[in-house]
Every structure is written in C-alpha cells, then in structure tokens.
N, C-alpha and C positions, 0 to 999 in steps of 0.2 A: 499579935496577929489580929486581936478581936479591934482595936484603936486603926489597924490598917483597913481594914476589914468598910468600916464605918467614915473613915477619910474618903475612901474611894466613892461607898455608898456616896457622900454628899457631893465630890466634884462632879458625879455623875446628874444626882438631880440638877444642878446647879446649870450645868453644859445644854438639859434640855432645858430648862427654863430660859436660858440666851437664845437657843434657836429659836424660840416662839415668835421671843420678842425680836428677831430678825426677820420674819419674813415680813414680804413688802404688803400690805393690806390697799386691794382696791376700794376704792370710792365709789361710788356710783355717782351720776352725776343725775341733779333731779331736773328734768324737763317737761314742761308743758306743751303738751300737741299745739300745731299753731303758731310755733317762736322760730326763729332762725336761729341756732346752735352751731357751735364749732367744738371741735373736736380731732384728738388723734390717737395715732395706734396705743391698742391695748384699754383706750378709754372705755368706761361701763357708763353707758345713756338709762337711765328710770325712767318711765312713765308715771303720772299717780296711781294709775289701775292698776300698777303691779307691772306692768310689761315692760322691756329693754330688750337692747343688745350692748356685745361687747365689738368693736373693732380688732377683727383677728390679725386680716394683714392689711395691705396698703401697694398693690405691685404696678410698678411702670411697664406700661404695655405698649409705648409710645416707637412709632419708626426709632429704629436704630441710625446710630449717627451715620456720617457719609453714606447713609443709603439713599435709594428712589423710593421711597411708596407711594403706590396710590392712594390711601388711607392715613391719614396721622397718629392713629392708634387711642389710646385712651389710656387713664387711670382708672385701675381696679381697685375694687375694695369686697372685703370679705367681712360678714359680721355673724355672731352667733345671737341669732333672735330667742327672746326669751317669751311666749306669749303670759297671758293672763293665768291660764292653767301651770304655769311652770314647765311647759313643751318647749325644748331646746329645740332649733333648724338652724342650718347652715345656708345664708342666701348672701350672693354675690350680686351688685351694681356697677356700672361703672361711669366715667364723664360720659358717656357718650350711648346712653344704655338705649337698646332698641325701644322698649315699653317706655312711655313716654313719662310716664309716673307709678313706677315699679308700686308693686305691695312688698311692702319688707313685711308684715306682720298681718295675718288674719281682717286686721280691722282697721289698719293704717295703710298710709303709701307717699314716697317720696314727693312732695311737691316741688322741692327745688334742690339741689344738689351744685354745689360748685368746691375748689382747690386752690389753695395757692402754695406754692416750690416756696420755700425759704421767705427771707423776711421780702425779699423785692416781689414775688407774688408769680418769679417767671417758670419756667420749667429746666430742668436739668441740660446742660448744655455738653458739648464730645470733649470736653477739658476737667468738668467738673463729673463724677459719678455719682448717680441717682443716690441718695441717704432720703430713708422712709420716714426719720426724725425729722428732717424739714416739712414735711407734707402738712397740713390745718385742712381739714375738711369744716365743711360749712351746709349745714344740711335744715330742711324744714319739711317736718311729718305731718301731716293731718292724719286725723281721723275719721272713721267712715260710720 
C-alpha cells in the first residue's frame, strides 16, 4: 500500500507539471510609438513605458449580404488597454470610427488604422463566412 501510495503521489506531480508546460504563453509584441504595426486577434502590443493592449475580439459589422444598406457598416475591434499604472480598460474602435483619431490610452491615440480579409486584402464575400483568423490589422499610435 505504502509503494502505491507513492506511485500515485508521483503520476500526480508528474500530470501537473505537463500542464504547466501546456499552456499556451503569450508574447508581447514590443513596439515603438510612431511605427506602423500589424497585428491579430488575441495579439499583446508593449510599449517601452510599460503600456499595451491585448486584441480581445475582431467583429464584422459590415451590411449583410443581399441586403440594401444605406451604410456599409465597419470592422470592430475590441482591446484591453493596459496603461503605465497597470490600469486595465476595455475600448472599442472601429474602420470607420467617428473620432477621427480615437485615444486608445491616456497618452496615445490612433493615427492610422486600416484591415485587410485574407491574404487578397478583400472583405468576406455571401459564399465565403466571415473567419476572424483572416483579418491583419495594421495600426499606428503616437504619443501625446
């Protein structure tokens, strides 16, 4: 009993030590204010000062097929801002955002924003279904 006892004790450690080494470990990806960057969902952007965000989601907001809109709709995007202080916010942009150069952060703000759908660069078409994996954002932050 005592040799069972101690078999089990180690497939136990064992089991958690695999999990560790299973999960998936984000990167950060390091940027300098001022660059044009790309990027996609789930990606973590650094600053040097300490500040980031993570891309949360990625949503098609665009007229639905065979319809009429008066609007062509936009691409959403959802990030969780990290400022200097280590203060988490939740702020949403999109292609087509009213504020002409959104503040995603305290001390920054979108200067340029654009997308491209898959590798041809076009947008989802009533044959193909929207996949968030094709989406590349392309974004450029200053500082203020």
């Amino acid at each position: 009993m005592k040799y069972l006892t101690l078999i089990f004790a180690s497939f136990f450690i064992i089991s958690c030590n695999k999990a560790d080494d299973d999960i998936e470990k984000i990167e950060c990806i390091q940027i300098v204010y001022n660059t044009t960057f790309s990027m996609t969902l789930d990606d973590e952007v650094c600053f040097p000062d300490g500040s980031g965000f993570i891309v949360k989601t990625i949503t098609d907001e665009f007229c639905p097929c065979l319809a009429a809109c008066v609007w062509e709709g936009e691409l959403r995007v959802m990030v969780e801002t990290i400022d200097t202080n280590g203060e988490k916010e939740l702020f949403q942009f999109g292609s087509s955002s009213y504020d002409f150069e959104p503040k995603i952060m305290p001390h920054a703000k979108i200067k340029a924003f654009s997308f491209t759908y898959n590798e041809t660069g076009s947008l989802p078409d009533c044959e193909n279904n929207y996949d968030v994996d094709k989406v590349k954002l392309t974004l450029k932050i200053i500082e203020e």
